[in-house]
C-alpha positions in Angstrom: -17.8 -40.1 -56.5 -16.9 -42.7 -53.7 -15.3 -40.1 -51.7 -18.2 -37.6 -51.9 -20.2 -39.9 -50.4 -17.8 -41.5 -47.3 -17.6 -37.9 -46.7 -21.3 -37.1 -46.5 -21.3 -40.6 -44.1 -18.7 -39.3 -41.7 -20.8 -35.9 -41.2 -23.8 -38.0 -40.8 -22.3 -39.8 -38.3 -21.2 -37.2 -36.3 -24.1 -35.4 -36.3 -26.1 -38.4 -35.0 -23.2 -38.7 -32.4 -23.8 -35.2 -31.4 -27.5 -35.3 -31.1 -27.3 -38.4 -29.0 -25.1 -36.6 -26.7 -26.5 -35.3 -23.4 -24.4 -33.0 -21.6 -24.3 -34.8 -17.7 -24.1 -32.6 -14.2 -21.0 -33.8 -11.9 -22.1 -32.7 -8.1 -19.6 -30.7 -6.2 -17.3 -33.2 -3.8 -16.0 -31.4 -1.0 -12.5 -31.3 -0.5 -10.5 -32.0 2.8 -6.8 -31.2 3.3 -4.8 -32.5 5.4 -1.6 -30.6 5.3 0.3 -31.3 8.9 0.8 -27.9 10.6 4.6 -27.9 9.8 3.4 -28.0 5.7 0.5 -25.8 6.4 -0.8 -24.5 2.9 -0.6 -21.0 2.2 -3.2 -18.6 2.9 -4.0 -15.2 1.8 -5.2 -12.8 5.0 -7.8 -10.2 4.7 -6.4 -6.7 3.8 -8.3 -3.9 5.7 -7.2 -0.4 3.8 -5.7 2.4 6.0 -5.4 6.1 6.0 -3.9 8.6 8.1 -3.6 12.1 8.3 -1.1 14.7 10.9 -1.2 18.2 11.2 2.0 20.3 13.2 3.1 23.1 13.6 6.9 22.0 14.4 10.2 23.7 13.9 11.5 21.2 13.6 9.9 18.0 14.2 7.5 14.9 14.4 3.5 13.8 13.7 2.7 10.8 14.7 0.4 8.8 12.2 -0.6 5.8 13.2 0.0 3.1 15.5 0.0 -0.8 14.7 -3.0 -2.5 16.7 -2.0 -5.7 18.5 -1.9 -8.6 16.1 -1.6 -6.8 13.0 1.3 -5.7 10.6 0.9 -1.8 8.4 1.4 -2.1 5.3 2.5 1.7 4.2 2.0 2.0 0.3 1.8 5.6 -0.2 3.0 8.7 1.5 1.6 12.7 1.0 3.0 16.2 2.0 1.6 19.4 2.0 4.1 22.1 4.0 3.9 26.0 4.2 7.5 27.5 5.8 7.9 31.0 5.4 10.2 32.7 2.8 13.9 32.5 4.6 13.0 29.0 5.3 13.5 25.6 3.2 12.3 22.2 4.1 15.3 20.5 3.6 14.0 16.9 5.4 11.1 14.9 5.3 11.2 11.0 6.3 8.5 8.8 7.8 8.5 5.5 9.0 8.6 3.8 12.6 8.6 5.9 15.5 11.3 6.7 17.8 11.3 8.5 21.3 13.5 11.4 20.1 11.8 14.1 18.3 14.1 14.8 15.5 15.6 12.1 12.9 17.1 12.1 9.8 17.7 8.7 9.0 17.6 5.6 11.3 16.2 2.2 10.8 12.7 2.0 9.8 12.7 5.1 8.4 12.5 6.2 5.4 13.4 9.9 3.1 11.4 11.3 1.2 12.0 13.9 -1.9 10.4 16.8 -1.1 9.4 19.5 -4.1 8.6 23.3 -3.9 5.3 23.5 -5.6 5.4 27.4 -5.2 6.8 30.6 -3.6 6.1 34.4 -3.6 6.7 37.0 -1.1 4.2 35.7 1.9 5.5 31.4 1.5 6.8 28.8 0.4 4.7 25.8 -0.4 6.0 22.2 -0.9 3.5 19.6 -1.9 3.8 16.0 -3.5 3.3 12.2 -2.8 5.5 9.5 -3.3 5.0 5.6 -3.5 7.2 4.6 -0.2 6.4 1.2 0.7 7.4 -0.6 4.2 5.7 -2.5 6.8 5.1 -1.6 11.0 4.6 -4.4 13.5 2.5 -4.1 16.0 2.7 -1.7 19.0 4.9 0.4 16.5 4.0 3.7 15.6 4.2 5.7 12.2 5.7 9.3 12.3 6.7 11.7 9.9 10.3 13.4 10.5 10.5 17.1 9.5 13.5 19.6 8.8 13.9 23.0 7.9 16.6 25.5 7.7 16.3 29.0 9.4 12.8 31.3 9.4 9.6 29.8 10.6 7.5 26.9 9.4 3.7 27.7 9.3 1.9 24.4 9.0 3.0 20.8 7.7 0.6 18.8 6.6 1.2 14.9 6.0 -0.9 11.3 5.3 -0.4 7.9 4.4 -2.4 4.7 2.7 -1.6 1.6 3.2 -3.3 -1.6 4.6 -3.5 -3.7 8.0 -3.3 -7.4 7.8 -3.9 -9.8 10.5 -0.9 -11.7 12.1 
């Protein structure tokens, strides 16, 4: 019987503690730091999203895309295709990344292959369509091109784009 009632004590006492209790507002304290410059702390920039979209006619070829504005870096996330060649012809290259002043590469730094599929054919075309995830960065000034390649007949119409995002330098 002695324990029944230290136990219905205890509750009593804690329920008087908890009535008593008032709950009590802290003010916000503003907070200064005072990293030096050479132990900055880290920030995250702004990310402003990014699309871009070429059309050519090229046999074979480059579209340009994009080019870095001046104190910003390109993010390139994803990358789309949509090309029409006619039926003796296969795409047999696709690569995008930085720009470069000659008008067909396969490969070279910056840029970046793709794997191109054949989504159809019949007697008029063929179509190849797709997108990949094909991430890389462009620094300002620099350009984004796409890089085509084909083998024999005539290509009708490429079609490319990118997403991505620009963030400040």
């Amino acid at each position: 019987m002695a324990i029944k009632g230290i136990t219905v004590v205890a509750i009593l006492c804690v329920m008087a503690n908890a009535a008593g209790a008032q709950g009590r507002v802290v003010p916000p304290v503003d907070v200064r730091v005072v990293n030096p410059s050479t132990d900055a702390v880290p920030v995250a920039h702004a990310r402003t999203p990014v699309r871009g979209y070429c059309q050519a006619a090229l046999n074979p070829g480059t579209c340009t895309l994009f080019t870095v504005p001046a104190g910003q870096r390109l993010v390139v996330e994803t990358v789309g295709y949509f090309m029409t060649v006619s039926p003796a012809n296969i795409i047999n290259r696709l690569s995008f990344g930085k720009t470069y002043p000659e008008a067909v590469i396969a490969i070279a730094p910056g840029v970046y292959p793709v794997a191109v599929a054949l989504a159809s054919a019949d007697s008029s075309a063929r179509r190849y369509s797709g997108s990949q995830a094909l991430t890389f960065h462009l620094e300002p000034g620099e350009g984004l091109s796409a890089y085509f390649g084909s083998d024999g007949g005539s290509n009708f119409l490429q079609e490319v784009s990118f997403s991505g995002y620009l963030v400040k330098l």
